[in-house]
C-alpha positions, -999 to 999 in steps of 0.1 A, spaced: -808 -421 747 -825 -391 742 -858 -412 745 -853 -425 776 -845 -393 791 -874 -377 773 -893 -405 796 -877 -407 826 -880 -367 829 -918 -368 821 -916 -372 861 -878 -360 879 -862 -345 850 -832 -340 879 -832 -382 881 -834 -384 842 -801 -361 838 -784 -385 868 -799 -416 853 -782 -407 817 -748 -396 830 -747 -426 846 -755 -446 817 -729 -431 798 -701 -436 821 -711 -472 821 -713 -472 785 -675 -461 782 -662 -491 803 -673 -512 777 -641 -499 761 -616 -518 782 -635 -547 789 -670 -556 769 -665 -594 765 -674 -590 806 -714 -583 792 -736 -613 788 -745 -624 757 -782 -612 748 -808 -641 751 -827 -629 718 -792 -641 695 -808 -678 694 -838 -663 675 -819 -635 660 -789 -654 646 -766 -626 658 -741 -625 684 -751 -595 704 -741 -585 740 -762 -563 767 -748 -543 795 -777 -538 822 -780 -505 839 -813 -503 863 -845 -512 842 -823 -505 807 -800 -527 784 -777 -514 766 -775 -539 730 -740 -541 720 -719 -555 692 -680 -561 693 -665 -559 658 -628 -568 661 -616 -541 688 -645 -520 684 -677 -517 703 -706 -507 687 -739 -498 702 -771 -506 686 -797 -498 709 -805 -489 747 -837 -505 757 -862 -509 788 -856 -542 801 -890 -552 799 -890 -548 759 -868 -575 737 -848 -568 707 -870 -579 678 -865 -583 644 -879 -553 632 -852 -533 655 -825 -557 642 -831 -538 605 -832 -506 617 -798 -516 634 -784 -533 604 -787 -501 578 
């Protein structure tokens, strides 16, 4: 996350901080209740079974494993999940 604050506060760093604290507290909801999140439309191509949470113009790229969440990757919106990410995310 640290580079999307990094980009966000190129302009408000105020708004970045806000943007991120939000973010987070989203993030921890996906304790309780993650199978809520759509599943991620690159998992056709992908083979996986990734979920995204959307916040503003991000997605957060999430995995459940059993009763544990695990997050891979927050993302602009614009930008997909590709396979080069996925083996970064796999190691």
């Amino acid at each position: 996350m640290a580079e999307t604050w990094e980009y966000i506060a190129q302009d408000k760093p105020d708004a970045a901080t806000a943007f991120i604290l939000r973010l987070e507290e989203q993030i921890r909801t996906l304790e309780r209740f993650p199978e809520r999140c759509p599943l991620a439309p690159e998992n056709e191509l992908l083979g996986t079974t990734y979920r995204h949470l959307l916040h503003g113009n991000y997605r957060t790229i999430f995995k459940i494993v059993g009763s544990r969440v695990i997050i891979l990757r927050v993302l602009h919106g614009a930008r997909l999940l590709d396979t080069g990410m996925l083996e970064e995310l796999e190691k």
